[in-house]
Backbone bond lengths (Angstrom), bond angles and torsions (degrees), N, CA, C in turn:
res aa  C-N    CA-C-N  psi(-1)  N-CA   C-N-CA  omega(-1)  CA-C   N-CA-C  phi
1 X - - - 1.478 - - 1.531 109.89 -
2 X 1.472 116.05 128.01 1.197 119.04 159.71 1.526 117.87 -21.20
3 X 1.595 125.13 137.51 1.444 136.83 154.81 1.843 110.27 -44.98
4 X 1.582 101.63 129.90 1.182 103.33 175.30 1.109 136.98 -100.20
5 X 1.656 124.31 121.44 1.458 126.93 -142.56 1.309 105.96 -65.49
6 X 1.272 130.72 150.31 1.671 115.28 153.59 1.509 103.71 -122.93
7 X 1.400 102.09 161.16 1.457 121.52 173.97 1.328 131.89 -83.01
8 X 1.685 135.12 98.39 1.591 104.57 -155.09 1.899 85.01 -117.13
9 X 1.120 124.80 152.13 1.205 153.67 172.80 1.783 100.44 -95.55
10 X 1.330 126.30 130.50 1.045 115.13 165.14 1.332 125.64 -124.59
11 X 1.563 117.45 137.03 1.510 114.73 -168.77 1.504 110.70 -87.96
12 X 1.316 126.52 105.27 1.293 106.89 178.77 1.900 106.49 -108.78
13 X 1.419 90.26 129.47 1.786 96.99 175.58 1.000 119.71 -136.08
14 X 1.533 86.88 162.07 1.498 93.73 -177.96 1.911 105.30 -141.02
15 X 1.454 100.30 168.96 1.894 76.67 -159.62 1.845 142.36 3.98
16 X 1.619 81.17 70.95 1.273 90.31 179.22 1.640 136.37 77.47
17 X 1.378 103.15 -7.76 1.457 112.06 -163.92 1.949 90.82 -121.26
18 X 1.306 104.81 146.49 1.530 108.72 149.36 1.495 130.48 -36.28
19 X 1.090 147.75 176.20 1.898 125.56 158.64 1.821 82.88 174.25
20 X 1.308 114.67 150.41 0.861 128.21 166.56 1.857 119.61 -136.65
21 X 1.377 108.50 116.98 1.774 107.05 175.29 1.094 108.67 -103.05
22 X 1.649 107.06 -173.19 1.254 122.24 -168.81 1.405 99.64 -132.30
23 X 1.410 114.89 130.68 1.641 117.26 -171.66 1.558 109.87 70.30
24 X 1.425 127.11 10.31 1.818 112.65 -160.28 1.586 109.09 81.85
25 X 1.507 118.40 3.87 1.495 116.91 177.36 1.018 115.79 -140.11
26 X 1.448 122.42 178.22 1.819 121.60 163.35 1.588 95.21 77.54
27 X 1.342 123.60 39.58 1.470 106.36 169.45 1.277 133.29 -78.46
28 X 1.215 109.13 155.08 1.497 118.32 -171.05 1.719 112.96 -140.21
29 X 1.248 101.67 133.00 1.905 114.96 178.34 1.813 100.20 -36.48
30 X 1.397 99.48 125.65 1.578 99.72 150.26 1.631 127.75 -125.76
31 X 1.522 101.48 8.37 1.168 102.22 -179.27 1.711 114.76 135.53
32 X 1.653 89.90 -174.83 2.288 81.96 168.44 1.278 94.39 -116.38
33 X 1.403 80.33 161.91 1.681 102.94 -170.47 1.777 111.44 -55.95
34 X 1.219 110.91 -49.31 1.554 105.51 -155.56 1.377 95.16 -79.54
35 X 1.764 130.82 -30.18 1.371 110.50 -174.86 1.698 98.49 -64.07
36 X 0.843 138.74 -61.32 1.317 156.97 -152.94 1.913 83.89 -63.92
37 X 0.914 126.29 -47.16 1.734 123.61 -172.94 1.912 91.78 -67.26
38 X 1.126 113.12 -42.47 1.792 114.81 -168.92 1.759 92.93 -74.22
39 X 1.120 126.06 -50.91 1.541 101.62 -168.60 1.305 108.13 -84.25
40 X 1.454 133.40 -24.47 1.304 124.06 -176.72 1.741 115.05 -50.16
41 X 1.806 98.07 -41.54 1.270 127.54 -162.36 1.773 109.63 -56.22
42 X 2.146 94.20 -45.85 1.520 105.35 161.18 1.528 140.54 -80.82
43 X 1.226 90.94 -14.01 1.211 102.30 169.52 1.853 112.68 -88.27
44 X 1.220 113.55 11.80 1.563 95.25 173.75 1.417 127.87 137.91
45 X 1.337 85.14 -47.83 1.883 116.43 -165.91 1.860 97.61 -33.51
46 X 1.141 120.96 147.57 1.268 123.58 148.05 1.303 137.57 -92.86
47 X 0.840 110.48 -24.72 1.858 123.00 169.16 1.719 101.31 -149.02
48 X 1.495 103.93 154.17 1.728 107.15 153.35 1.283 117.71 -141.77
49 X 1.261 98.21 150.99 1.782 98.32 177.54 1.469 104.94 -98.73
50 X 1.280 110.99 -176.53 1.713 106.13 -156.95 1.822 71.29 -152.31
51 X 1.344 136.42 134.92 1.178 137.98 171.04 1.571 117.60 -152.63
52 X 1.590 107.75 101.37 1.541 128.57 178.97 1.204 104.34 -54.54
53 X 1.496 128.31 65.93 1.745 106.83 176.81 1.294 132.41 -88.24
54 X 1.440 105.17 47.32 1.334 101.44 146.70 1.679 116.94 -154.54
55 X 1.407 88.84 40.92 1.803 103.39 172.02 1.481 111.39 -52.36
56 X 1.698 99.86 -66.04 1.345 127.87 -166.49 2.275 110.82 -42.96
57 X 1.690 84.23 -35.50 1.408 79.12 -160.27 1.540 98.09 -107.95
58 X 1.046 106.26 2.72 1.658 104.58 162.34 1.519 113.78 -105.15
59 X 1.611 110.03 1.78 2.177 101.04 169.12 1.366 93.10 81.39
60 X 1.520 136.26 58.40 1.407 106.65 -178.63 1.711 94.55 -167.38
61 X 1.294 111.93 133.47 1.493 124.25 159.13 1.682 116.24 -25.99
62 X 1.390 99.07 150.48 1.830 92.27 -179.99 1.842 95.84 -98.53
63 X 1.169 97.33 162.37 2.162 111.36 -161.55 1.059 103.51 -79.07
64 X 1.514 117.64 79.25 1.270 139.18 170.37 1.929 111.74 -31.76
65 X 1.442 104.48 -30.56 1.295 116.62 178.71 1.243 102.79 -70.27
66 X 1.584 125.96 -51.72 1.061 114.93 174.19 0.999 134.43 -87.44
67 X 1.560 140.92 26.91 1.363 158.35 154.15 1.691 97.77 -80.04
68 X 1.197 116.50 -68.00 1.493 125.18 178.20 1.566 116.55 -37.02
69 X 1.202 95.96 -40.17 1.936 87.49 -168.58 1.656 92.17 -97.18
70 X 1.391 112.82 -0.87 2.070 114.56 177.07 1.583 90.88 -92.62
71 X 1.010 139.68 -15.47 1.511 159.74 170.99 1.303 112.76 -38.63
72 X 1.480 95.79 -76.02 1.642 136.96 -170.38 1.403 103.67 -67.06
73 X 0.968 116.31 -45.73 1.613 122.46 -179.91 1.564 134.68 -89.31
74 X 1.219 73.61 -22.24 2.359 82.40 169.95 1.222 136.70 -97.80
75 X 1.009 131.65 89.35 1.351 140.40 -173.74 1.484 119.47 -70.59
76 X 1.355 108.88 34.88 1.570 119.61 169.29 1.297 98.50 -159.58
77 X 1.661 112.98 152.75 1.293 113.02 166.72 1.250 139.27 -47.97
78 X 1.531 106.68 154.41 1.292 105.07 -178.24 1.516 134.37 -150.46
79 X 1.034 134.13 139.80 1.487 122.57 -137.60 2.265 93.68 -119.66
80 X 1.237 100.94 135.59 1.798 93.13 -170.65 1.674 92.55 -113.97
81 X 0.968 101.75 145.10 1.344 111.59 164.65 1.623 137.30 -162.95
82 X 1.103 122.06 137.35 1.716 137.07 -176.70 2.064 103.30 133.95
83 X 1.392 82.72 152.29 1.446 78.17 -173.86 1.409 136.23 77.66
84 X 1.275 120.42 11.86 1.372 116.99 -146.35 1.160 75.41 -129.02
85 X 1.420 139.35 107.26 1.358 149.46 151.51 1.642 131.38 -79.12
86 X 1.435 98.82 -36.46 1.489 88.09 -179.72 1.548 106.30 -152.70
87 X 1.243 151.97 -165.70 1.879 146.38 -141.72 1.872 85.15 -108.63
88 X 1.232 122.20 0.04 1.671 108.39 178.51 1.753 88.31 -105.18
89 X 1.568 132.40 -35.09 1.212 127.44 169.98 1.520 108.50 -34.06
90 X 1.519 88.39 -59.15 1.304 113.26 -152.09 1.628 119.43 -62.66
91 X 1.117 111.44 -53.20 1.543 138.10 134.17 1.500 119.10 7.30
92 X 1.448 105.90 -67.29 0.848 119.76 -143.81 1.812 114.72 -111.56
93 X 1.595 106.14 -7.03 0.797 125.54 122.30 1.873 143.67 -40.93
94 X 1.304 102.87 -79.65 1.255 118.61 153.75 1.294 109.73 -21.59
95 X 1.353 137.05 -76.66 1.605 149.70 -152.70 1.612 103.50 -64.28
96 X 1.829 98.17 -25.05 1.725 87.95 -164.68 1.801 79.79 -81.19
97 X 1.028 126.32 -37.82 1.634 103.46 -169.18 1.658 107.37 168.59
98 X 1.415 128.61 -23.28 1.208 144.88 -161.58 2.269 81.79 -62.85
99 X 1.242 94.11 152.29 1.207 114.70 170.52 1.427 105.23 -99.73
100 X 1.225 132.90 -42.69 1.839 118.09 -157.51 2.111 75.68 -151.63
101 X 1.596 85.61 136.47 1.745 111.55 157.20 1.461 133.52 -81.84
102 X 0.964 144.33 114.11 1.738 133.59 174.05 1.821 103.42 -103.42
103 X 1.327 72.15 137.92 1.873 69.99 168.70 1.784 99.35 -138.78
104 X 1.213 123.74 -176.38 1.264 134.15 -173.59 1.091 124.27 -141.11
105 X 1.900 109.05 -89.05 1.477 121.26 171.01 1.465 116.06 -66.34
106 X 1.466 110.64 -23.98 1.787 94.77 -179.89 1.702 107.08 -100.35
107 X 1.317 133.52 13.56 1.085 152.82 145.11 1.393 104.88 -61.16
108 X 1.457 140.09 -57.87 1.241 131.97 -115.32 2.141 87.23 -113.39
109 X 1.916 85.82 -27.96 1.567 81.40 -162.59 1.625 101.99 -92.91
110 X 1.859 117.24 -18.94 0.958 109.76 174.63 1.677 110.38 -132.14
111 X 1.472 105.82 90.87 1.219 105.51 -164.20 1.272 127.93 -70.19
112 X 1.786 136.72 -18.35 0.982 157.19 85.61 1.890 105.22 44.13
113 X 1.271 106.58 -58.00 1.344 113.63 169.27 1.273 132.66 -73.26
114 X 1.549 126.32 -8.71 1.614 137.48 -178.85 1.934 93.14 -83.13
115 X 1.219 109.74 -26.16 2.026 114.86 -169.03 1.417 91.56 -89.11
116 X 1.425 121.52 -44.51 1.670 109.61 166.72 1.528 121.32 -44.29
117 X 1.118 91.67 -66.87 2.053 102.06 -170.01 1.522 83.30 -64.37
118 X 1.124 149.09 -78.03 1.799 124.65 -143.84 1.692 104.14 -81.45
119 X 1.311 134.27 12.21 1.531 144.19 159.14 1.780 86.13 -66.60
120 X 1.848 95.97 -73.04 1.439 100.51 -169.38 1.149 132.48 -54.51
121 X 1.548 129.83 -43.17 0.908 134.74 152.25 1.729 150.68 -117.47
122 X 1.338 73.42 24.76 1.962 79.97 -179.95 1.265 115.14 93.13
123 X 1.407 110.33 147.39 1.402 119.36 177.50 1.502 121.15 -45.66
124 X 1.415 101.54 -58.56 1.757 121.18 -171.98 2.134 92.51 -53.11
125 X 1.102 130.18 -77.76 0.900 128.43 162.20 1.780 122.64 9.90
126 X 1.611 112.90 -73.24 1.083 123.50 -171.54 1.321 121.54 -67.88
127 X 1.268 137.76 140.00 1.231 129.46 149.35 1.616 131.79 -122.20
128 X 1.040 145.47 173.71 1.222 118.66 -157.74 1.641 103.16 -158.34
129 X 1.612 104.29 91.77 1.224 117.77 -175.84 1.278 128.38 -60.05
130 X 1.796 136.18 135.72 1.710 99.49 177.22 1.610 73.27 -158.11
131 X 1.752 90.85 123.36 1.748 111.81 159.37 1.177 106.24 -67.57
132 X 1.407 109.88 140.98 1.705 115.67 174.14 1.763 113.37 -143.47
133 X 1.543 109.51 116.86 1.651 104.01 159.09 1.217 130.08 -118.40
134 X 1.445 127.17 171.86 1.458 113.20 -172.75 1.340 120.93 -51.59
135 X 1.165 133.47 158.28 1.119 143.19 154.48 1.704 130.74 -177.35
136 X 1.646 94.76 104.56 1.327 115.15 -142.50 1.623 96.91 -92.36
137 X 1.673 131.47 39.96 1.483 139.58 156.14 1.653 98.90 -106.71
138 X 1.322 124.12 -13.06 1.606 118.04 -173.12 1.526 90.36 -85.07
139 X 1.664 107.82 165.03 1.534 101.30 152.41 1.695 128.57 -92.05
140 X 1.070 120.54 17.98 1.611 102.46 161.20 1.298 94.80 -113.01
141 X 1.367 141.44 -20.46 2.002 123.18 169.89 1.724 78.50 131.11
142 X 1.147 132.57 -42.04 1.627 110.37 -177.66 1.242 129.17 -130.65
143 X 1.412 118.60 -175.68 1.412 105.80 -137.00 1.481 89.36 -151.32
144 X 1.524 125.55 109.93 1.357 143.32 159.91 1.528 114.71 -35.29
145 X 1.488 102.51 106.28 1.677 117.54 173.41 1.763 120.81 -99.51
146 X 0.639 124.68 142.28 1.421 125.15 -176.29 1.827 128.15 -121.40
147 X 1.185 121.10 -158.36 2.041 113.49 178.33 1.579 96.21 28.41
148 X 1.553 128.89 77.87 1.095 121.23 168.92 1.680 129.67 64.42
149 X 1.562 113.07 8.72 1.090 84.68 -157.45 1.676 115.96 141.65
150 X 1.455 88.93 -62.49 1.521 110.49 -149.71 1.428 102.34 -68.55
151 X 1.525 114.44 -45.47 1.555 110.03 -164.07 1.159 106.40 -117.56
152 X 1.233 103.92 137.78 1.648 133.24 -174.14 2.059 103.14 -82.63
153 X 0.989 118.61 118.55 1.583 126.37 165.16 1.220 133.57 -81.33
154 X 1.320 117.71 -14.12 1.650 113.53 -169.76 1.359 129.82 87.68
155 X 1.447 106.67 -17.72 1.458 128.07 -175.60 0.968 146.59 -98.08
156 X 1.296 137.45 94.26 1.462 148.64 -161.17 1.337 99.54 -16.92
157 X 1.149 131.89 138.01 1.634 139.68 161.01 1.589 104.79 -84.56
158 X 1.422 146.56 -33.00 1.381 139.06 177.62 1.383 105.11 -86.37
159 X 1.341 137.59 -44.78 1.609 152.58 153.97 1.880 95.93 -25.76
160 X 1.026 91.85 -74.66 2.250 103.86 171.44 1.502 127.18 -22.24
161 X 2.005 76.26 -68.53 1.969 85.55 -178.31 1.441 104.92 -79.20
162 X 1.305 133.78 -7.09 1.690 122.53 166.87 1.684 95.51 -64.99
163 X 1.150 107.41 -67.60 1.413 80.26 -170.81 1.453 140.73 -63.48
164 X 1.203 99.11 -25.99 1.582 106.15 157.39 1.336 128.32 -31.39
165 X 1.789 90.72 -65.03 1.563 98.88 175.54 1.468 115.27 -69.80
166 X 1.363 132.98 -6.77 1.368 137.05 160.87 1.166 106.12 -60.77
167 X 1.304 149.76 -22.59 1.227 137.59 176.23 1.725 106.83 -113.74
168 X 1.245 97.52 42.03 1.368 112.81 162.66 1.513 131.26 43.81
169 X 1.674 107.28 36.35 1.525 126.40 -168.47 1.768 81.35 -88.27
170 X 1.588 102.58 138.82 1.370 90.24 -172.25 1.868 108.17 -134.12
171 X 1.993 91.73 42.11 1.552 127.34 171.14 1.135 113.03 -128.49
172 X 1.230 132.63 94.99 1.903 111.80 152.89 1.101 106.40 -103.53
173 X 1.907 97.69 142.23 1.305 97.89 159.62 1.824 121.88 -118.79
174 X 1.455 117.45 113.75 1.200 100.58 -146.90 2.012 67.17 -117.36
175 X 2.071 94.41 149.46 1.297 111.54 -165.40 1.442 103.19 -143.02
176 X 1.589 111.60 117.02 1.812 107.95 170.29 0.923 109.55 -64.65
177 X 1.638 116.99 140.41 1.458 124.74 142.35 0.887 132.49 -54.53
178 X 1.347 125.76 -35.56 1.757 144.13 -177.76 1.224 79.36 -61.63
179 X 1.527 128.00 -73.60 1.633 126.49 -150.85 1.372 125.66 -76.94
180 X 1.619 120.24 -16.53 1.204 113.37 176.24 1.306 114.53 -62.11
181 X 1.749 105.03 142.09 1.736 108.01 -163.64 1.033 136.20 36.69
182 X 1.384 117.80 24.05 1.666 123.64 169.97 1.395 122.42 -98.67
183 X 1.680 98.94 -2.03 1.949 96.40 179.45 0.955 103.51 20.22
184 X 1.637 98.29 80.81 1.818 105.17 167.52 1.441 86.38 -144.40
185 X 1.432 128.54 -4.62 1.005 136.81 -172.93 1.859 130.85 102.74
186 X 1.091 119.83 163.53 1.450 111.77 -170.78 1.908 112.62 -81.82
187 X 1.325 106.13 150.99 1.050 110.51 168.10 1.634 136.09 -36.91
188 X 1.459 117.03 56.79 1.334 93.88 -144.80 1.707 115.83 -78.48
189 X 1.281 122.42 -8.44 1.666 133.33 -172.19 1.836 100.65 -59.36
190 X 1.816 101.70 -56.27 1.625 92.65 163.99 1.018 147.35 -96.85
191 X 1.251 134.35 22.67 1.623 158.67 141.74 1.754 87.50 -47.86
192 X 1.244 105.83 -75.42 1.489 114.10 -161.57 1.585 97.24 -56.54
193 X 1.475 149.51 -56.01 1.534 130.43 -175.36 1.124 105.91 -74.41
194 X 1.701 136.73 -13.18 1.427 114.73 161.38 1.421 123.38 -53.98
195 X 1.350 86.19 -69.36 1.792 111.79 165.20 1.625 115.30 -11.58
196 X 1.430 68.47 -66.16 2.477 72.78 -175.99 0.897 106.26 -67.39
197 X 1.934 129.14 -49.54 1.327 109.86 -156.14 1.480 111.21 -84.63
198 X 1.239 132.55 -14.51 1.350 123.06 -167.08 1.638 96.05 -112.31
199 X 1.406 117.57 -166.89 1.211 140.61 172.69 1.829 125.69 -126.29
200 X 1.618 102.24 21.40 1.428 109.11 -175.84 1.418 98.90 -111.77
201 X 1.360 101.29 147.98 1.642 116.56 164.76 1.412 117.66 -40.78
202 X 1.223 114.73 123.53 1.604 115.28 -162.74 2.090 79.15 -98.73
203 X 1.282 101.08 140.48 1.147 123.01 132.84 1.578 161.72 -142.67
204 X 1.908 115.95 127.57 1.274 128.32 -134.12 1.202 92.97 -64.99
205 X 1.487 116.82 138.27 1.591 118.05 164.09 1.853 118.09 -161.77
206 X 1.508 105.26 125.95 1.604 103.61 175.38 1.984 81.13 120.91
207 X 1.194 97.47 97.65 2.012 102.68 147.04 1.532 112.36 100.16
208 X 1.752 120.25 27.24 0.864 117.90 -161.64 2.285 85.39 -90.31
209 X 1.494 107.46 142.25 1.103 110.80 -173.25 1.484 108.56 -136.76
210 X 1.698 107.95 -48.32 1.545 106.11 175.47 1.506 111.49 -107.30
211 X 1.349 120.43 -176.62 1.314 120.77 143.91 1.690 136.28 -67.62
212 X 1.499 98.60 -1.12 1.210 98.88 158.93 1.520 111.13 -110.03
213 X 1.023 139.58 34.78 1.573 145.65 167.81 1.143 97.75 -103.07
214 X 1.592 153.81 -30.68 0.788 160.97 -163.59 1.784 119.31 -85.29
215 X 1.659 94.74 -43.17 0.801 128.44 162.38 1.934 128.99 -30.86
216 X 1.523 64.46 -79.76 1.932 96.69 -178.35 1.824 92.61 -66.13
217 X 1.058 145.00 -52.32 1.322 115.57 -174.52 1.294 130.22 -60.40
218 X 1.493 113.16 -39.60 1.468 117.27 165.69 1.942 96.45 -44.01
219 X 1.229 142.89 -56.27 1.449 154.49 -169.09 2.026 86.64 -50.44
220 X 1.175 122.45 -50.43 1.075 128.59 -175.18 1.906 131.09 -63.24
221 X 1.435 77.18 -33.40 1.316 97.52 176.89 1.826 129.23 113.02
222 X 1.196 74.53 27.07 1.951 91.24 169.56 1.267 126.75 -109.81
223 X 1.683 109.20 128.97 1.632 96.25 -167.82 1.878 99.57 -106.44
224 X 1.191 117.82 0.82 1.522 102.74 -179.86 2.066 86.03 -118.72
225 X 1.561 110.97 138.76 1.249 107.34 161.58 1.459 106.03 -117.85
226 X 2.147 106.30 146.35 1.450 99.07 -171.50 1.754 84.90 -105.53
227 X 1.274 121.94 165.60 1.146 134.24 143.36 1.619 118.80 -120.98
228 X 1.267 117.07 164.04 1.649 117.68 155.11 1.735 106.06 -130.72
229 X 0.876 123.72 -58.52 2.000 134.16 -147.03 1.423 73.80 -83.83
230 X 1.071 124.52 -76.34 1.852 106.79 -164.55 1.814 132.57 -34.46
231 X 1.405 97.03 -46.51 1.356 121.80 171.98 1.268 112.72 -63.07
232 X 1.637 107.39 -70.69 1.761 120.36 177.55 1.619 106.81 -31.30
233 X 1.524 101.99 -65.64 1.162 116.68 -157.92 2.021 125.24 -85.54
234 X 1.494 86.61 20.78 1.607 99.84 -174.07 1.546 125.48 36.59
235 X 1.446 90.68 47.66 1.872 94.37 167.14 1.586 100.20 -119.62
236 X 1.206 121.34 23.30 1.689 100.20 177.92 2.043 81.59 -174.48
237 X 1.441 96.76 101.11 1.445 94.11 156.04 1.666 141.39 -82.82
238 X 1.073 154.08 164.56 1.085 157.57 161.04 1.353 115.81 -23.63
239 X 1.911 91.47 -83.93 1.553 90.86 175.91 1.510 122.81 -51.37
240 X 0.898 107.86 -46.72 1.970 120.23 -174.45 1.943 102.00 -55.13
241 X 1.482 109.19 -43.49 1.834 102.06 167.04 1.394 109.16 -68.88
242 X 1.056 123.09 -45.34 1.625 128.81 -171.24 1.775 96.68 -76.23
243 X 0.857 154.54 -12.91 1.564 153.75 171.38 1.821 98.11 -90.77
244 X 1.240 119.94 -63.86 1.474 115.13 166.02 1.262 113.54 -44.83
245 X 0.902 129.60 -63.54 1.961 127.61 -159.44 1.567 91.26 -67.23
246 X 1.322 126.04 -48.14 1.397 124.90 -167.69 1.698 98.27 -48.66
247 X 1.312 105.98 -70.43 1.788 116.07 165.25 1.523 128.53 11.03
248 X 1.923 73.04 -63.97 1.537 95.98 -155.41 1.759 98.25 -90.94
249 X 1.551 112.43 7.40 1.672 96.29 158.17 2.393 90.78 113.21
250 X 1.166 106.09 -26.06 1.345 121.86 -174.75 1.697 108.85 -49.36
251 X 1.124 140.45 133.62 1.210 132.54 179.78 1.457 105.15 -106.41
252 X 1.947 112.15 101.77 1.457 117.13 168.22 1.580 95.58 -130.54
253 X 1.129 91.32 170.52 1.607 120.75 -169.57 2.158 97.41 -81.44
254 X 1.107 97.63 116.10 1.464 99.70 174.52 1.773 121.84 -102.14
């Protein structure tokens, strides 16, 4: 039987509040985390991520307070991420309640640390974030960004997640810049060279707009899709994606 899709909603915050941008910018309030963790939870969602984006670039732990009370309230997994530099970050996270860690920029700059956290805690555990925008001098077309976003590396993004997945993280989550919050749709060219070249759970993220964007990545090769602006912003519910994809032949949990 076909892999079964799940639906992830993603919380992205920043002091404490929900917020959702466009490109990594232009943010705007979407709310608090745990109401938004309680209805996602009823409304469907299969997993959520919870993502401090702007731990990394402010030097600072992700709000353990607010993982804890996203804890208490979610009755599906959930994956935390920003800030999480090293297996006591990581840790310590975990303990407040988060089910699975993502990290990115302190992954990317000290890679050394992705064999720590899955020593420490296991594969399922890890996940392994990587911003990506075009850049048509690399050979797969993009190019691994890091601090949110902000900084550009030089470094193949498919070249990256091989090695990633060489150390046997068996999550990526690789996310356009072009596409975040642009409902223009998801990246689909690198979904598809993750997909082939590695053996980790691809997950879709950055530009989900219709129900057929959602669509087309599973076509790509992603079995978890994240959204935020669709969900947040009540133009694309749960049930109504999970009733479409079912439709369209997709195997999710209804």
């Amino acid at each position: 039987m076909d892999k079964q899709i799940k639906i992830m909603p993603c919380l992205d915050m920043q002091n404490g509040r929900v917020v959702k941008g466009v490109h990594f910018v232009d943010i705007k309030d979407a709310g608090d985390p745990v109401e938004c963790a309680k209805a996602y939870c009823l409304a469907g969602a299969d997993e959520i991520a919870l993502l401090d984006i702007t731990a990394t670039i402010e030097g600072r732990a992700t709000m353990l307070d607010v993982v804890k009370r996203v804890a208490e309230a979610a009755t599906v997994p959930f994956t935390v991420g920003g800030g999480i530099c090293d297996v006591s970050a990581a840790k310590a996270v975990l303990d407040a309640g988060a089910d699975k860690i993502s990290t990115s920029s302190a992954a990317f700059r000290r890679p050394e640390v992705i064999d720590e956290m899955i020593k420490e805690f296991g594969t399922d555990k890890v996940t392994v974030a990587i911003d990506v925008d075009v850049n048509a001098a690399l050979p797969s077309g993009y190019e691994v960004y890091i601090d949110g976003g902000r900084t550009a590396t030089g470094v193949d993004a498919v070249e990256w997640a091989k090695k990633v997945d060489g150390f046997g993280v068996t999550t990526i989550l690789p996310t356009s810049k072009a596409g975040d919050g642009a409902k223009t749709g998801y990246d689909l060219p690198i979904i598809k060279a993750i997909a082939k070249t590695t053996n980790a759970t691809i997950v879709a993220s950055g530009g989900a707009g219709t129900l057929e964007h959602f669509y087309d990545a599973v076509q790509a090769g992603a079995t978890v899709l994240l959204a935020a602006s669709v969900f947040h912003f009540n133009m694309i519910s749960i049930p109504d994606l999970k009733a479409y994809l079912k439709n369209r032949g997709i195997n999710v949990s209804l």
